[in-house]
N, C-alpha and C positions, 0 to 999 in steps of 0.2 A: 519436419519442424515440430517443437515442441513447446508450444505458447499458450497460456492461460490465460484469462482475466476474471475474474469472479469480482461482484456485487454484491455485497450478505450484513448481516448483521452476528456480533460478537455472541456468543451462545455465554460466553461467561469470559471473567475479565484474563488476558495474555500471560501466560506464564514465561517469565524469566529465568534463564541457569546459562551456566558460564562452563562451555567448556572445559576439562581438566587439563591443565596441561598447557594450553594456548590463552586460558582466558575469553576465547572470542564469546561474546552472547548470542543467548540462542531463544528466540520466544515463538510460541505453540500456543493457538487459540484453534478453536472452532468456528466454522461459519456455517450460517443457515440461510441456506436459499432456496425463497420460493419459487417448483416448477412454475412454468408459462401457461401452462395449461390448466382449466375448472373443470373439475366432475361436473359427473348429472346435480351432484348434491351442491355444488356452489363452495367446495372445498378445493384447498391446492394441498398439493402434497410438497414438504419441504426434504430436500436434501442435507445433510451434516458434513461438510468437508475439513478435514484437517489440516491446515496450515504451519508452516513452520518457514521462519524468517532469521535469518542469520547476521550477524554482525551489528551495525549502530542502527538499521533499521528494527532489531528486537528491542530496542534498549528507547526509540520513538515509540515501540507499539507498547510496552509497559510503562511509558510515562505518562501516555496522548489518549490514549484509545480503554477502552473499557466495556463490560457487558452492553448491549443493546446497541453499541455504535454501530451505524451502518459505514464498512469500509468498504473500496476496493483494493484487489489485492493481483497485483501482477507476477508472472512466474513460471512454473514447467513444473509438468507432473512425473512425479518418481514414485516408482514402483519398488520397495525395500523387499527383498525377500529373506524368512531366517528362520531358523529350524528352532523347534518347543523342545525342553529338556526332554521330555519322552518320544521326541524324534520326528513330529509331527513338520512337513513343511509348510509355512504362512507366507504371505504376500500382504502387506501395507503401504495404499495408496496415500498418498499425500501432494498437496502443493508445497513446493519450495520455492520460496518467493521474493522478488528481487525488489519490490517496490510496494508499501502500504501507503493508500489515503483514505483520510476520515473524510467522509461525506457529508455529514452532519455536526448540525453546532457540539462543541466540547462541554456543555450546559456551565460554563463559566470554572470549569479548571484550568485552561491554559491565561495562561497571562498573555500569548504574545500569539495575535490571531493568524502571522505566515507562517506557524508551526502546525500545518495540517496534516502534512504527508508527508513520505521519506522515500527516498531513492538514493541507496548507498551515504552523502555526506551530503548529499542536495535537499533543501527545505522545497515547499510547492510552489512557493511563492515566486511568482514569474513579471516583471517586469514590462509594462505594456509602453512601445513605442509609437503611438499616434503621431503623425504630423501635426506640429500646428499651425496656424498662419503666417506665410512669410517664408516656412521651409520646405524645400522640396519631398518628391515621395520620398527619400531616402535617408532625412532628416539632418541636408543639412542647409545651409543657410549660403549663399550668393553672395560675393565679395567683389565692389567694385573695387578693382587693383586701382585705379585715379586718386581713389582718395587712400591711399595707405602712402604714409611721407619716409619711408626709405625705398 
């Protein structure tokens, strides 16, 4: 299994570009995460991971999200490998990632506060169904058939 989640903040603001060919958008930011762990000095040491988000979720993270936002980012790590013109072979980790959310307020750029996060064409915003008085756990409501006149 190959499952990610990371918690960071933007190291600098999402890069946008569009596929040639297909159009599909493609956005590539940075995240910085603090290890769990303090030196003897009362220092963390942070991680830099690279991210790259593909389709209408790039196109949330270049309109929504900006330096210093702290997002999470859900996903699978991929390992690119590719050979340097002078013949050297490299290996480039990254997350490829299927779902961004902003954690933190958008310091008053979004207009429209359920535009937090993005999963494929899904906004975050989730609909809470409480009972309330009169309806059962299931929410619905008990109909004496007596009184209905057909």
């Amino acid at each position: 299994m190959n499952h990610v989640v990371l918690i960071g903040r933007l190291t600098k603001d999402p890069e946008l570009r569009y596929i040639p060919g297909t159009g599909t958008p493609v956005a590539t930011f940075t995240l910085a995460i603090d290890r769990e762990y303090t030196k003897k000095d009362g220092t963390k040491e942070t991680d830099f991971i690279p991210v790259e988000v593909i389709g209408k979720s790039a196109e949330f993270c270049a309109n929504y999200i900006s330096k210093g936002r702290l997002v999470a980012v859900q996903g699978n790590l991929r390992v690119d490998r590719y050979q340097t013109q002078s013949g050297e072979n490299r290996t480039f980790t990254k997350v490829s990632s299927r779902s961004v959310q902003a954690l933190d307020s958008n310091r008053g750029k979004s207009e429209n506060p359920y535009v937090e996060s993005h999963q494929g064409s899904q906004t975050g915003f989730e609909p809470s169904f409480e009972p309330t008085q009169g309806l059962d756990p299931n929410g619905f409501q008990a109909i004496d058939d007596d009184d209905i006149p057909f």
